[in-house]
C-alpha positions in Angstrom: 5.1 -10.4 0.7 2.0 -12.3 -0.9 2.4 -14.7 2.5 2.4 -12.0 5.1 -0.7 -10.4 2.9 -2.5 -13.7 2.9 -1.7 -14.0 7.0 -2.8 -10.7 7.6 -6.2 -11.0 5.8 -6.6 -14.6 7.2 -6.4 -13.0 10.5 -8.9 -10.0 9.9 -11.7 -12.1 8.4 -11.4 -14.9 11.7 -11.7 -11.5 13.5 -14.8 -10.5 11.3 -16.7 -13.5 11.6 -16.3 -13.6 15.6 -17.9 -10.3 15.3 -20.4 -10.9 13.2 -20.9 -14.1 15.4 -21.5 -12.1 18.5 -23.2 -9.3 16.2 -26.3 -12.3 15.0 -26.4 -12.8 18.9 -27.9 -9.2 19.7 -29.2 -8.6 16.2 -33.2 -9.0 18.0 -32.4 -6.8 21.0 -30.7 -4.2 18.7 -33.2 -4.7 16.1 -36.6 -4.1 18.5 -35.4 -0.7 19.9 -33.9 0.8 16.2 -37.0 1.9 15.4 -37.2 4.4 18.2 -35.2 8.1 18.2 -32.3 6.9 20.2 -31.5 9.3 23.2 -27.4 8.2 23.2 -26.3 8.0 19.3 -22.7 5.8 18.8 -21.0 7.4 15.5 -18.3 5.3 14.2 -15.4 7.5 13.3 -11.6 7.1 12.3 -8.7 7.1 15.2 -8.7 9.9 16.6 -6.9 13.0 14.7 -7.8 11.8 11.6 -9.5 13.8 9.8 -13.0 12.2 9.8 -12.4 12.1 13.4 -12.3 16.0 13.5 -14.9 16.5 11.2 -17.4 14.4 12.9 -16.3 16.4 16.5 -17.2 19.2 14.9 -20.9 18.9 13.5 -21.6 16.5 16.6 -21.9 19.2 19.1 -24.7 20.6 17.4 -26.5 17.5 17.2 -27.6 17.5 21.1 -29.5 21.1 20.9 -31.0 20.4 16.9 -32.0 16.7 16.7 -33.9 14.3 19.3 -30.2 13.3 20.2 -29.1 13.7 23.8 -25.7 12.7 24.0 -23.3 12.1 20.7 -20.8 8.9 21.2 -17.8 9.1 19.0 -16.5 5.5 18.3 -13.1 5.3 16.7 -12.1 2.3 14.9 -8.6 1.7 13.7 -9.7 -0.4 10.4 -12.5 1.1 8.0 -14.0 -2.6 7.7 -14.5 -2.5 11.7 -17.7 -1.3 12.1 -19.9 -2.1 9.0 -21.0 -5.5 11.2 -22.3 -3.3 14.4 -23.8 -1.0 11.7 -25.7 -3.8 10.2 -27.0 -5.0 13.5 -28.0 -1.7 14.7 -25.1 -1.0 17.3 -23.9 1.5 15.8 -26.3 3.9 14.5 -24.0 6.2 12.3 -20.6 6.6 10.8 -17.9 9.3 9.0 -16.6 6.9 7.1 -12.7 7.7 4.8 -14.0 5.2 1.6 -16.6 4.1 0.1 -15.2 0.9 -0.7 -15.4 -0.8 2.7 -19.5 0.2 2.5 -20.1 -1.1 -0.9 -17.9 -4.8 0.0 -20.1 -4.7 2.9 -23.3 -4.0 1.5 -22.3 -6.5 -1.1 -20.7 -9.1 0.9 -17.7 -9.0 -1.0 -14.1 -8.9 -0.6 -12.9 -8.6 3.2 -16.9 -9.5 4.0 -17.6 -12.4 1.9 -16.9 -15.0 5.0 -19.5 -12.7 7.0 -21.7 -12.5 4.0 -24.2 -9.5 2.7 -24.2 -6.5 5.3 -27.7 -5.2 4.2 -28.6 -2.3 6.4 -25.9 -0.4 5.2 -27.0 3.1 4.1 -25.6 6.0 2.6 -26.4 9.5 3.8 -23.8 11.8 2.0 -20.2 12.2 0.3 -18.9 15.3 2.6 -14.9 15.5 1.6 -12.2 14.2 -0.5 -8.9 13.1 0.4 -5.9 13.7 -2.5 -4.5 10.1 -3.5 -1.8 9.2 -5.8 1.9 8.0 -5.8 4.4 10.0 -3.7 8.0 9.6 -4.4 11.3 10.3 -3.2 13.0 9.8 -6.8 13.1 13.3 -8.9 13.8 11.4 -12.0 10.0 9.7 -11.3 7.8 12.0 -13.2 5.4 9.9 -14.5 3.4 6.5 -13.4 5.5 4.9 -15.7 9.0 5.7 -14.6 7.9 3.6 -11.3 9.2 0.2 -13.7 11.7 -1.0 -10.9 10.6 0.8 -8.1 9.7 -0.1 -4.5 5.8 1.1 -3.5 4.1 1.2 -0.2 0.6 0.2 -0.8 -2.2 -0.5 1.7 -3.2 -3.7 0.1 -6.5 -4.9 2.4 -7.9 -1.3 0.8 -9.2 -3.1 -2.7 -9.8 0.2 -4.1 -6.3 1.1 -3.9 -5.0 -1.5 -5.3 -7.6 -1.7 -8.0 -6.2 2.0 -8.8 -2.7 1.1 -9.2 -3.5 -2.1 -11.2 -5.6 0.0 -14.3 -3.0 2.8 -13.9 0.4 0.9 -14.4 -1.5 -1.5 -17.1 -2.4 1.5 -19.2 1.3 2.4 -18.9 2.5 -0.8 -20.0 3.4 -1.9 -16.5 2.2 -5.2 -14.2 1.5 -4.8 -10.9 3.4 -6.8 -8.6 5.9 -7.4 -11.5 7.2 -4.6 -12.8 7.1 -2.8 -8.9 8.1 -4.3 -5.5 5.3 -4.3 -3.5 5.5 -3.6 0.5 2.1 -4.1 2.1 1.2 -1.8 5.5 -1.5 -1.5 8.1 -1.1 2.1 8.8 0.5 5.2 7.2 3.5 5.6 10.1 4.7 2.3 8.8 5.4 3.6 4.9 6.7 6.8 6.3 8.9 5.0 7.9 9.8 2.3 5.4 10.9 5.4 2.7 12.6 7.4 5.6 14.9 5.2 6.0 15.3 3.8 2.4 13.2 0.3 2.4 11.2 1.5 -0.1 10.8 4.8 -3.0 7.2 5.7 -3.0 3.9 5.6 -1.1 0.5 5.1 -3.0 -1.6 6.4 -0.6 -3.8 9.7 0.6 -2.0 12.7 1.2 -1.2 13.1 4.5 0.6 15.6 6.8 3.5 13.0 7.7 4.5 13.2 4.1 5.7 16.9 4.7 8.7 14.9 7.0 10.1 12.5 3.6 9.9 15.9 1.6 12.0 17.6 4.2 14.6 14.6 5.1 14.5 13.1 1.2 12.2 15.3 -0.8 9.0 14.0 -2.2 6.6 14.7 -4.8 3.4 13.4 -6.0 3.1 11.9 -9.7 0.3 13.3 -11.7 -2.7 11.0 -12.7 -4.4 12.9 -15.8 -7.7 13.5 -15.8 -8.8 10.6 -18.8 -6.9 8.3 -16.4 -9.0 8.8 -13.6 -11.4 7.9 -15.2 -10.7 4.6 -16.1 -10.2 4.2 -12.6 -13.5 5.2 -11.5 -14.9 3.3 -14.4 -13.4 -0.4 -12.8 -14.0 0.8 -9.5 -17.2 3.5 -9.2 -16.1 4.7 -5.3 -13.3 7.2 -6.6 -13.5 10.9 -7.6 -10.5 13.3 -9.2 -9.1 16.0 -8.1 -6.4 18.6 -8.2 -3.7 19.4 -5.6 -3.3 23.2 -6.0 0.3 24.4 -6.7 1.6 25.2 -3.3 -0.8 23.8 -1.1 -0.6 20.6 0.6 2.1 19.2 3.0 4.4 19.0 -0.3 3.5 21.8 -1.6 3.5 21.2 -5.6 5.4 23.7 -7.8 2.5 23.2 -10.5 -0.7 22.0 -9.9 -1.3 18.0 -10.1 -4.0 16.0 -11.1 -4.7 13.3 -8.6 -7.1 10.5 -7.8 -9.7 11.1 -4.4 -10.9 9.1 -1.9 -14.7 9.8 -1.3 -15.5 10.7 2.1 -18.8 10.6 3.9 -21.8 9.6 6.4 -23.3 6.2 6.6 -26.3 5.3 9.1 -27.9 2.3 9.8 -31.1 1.1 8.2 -32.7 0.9 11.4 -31.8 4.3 13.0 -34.9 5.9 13.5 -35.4 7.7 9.8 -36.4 11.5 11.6 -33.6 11.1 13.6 -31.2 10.3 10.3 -33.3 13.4 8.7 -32.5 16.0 12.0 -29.1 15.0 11.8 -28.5 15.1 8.2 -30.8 19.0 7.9 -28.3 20.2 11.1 -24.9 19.1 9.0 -26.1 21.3 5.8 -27.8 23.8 7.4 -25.6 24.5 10.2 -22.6 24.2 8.2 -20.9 27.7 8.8 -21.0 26.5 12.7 -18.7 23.5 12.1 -16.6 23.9 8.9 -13.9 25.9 10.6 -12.7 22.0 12.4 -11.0 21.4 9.8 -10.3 22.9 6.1 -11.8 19.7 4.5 -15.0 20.4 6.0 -15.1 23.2 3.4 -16.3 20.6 0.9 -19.6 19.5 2.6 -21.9 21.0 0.5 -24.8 19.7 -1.0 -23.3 19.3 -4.5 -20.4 16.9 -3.3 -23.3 14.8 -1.3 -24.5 12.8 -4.1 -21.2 12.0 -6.0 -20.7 8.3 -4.5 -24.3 6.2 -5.0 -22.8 2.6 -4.4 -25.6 1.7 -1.6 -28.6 2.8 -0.9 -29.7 5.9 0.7 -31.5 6.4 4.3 -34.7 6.5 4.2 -34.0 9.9 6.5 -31.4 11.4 4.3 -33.6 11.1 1.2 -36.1 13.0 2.8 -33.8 16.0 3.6 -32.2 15.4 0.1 -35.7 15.9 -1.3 -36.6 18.9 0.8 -33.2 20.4 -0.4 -34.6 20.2 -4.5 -31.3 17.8 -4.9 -33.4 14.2 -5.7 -34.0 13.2 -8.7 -35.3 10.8 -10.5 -32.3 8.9 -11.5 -31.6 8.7 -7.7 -34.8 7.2 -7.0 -34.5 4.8 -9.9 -30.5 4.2 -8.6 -31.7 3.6 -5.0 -34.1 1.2 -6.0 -31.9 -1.0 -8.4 -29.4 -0.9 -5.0 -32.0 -2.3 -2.8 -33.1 -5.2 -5.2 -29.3 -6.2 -5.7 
């Protein structure tokens, strides 16, 4: 498995650094007009039907009659490290982003980005949504993290914060990633539901999505719980996650009790050279016009202006902060945390 991993990442980053290759190219011509209120705005969003995908349809056809915005273009890219390389250079102007830790290794030119280097005009506008993560499994004699010893776990392995998660989690159960579980790397979710439909493996780590409601029916599935204290050692090694609870009987596998789980942070992301009243108008029509564009999806319930400042691993726009301000929800220790992010 560790050579198809090592392949498949090999192949990404020769990917990456003919993008950010072509990228450098048009950085100067992308770079003179930023600075202007751009007419046509490119969003980069997840594939489409993904949830960020209906999220940003929603609040996007309201940007065309409140903001300086004429026409909204939504972008899907099928890998979350796709786009951070257009965002630096300007391309693409904004982004509803599933994880914050593709923007941080980009901002930080770490992990995945390290061959491309430092991705500095990176910013962050707002955590919107959360997406349930933990281990789902087919076995009912799993109830805990470590009854996985033995087991056989999907895990999206080029998503570092996952497997950051599972490493801290098993090790404070007494269990060795990779060692005491089988790992099965995947590219996309339809391959693990797949792979424990038809008995290649016994659990997914992984968000929870709809397609899990067709194991639970075939197999039955359940999600193990991740205790609060937990999680928190989790977002102490890796800052971008949040915690959560899956209601009892909500959900595609609808829990008998309610579980404790890890989340993935969801949010916006612009470019540092969108045009900062632009950023601003479109950030003031997402808050304020919320009860227009919540009803695409039941995750969109969470966009409030509480959940916008849990996730502060890159700076801010310039334009968001000023809406941020406006709204009485910047504070000092922002200001002092956006200005140790810009001197990293």
């Amino acid at each position: 498995m560790l050579k198809t991993d090592n392949r498949t990442r090999q192949s990404w980053t020769a990917r990456a650094v003919m993008a950010a290759a072509l990228a450098v190219a048009c950085v100067q011509l992308s770079g003179a007009a930023s600075a202007q209120a751009p007419t046509i705005a490119t969003f980069a969003v997840p594939p489409e039907g993904a949830s960020g995908y209906l999220i940003a349809s929603g609040y996007s056809r309201l940007l065309s009659a409140h903001t300086p915005i004429q026409k909204v273009v939504l972008q899907p890219f099928a890998s979350s490290s796709a786009w951070p390389v257009r965002m630096n250079t300007g391309e693409v102007h904004f982004a509803q982003h599933y994880g914050y830790e593709q923007i941080m290794e980009a901002y930080t030119g770490t992990g995945p980005f390290k061959p491309v280097g430092a991705l500095r005009n990176i910013r962050n506008i707002a955590t919107m949504y959360g997406l349930p993560w933990s281990v789902h499994v087919v076995d009912p004699n799993v109830k805990s993290l470590a009854d996985l010893k033995g087991k056989t776990v999907f895990v999206q392995v080029s998503h570092t914060d996952h497997v950051t998660a599972l490493r801290v989690m098993l090790k404070e159960v007494g269990l060795g990633y990779a060692k005491d579980i089988k790992v099965i790397p995947f590219r996309s979710p339809t391959e693990a539901v797949q792979g424990v439909s038809t008995g290649r493996g016994d659990a997914i780590a992984f968000g929870l999505i709809p397609s899990l409601v067709e194991i639970k029916r075939s197999k039955g599935m359940h999600t193990i719980p991740i205790p609060a204290e937990l999680a928190q050692k989790v977002k102490a090694a890796d800052p971008v996650w949040g915690a959560t609870t899956i209601v009892k009987g909500r959900g595609p596998l609808a829990p008998e009790a309610d579980v404790p789980v890890l989340e993935i942070e969801c949010g916006m992301a612009a470019s540092a050279q969108t045009n900062a009243d632009t950023v601003y108008q479109v950030v003031k029509t997402v808050y304020t016009r919320h009860a227009e564009w919540k009803g695409v999806h039941p995750l969109a319930n969470q966009t409030t202006l509480k959940k916008a400042l849990e996730i502060t691993v890159v700076p801010f726009h310039d334009g968001a902060i000023r809406f941020l301000k406006e709204a009485g929800v910047w504070t000092a220790e922002l200001a002092a945390k956006q200005k140790e992010l810009l001197g990293k």
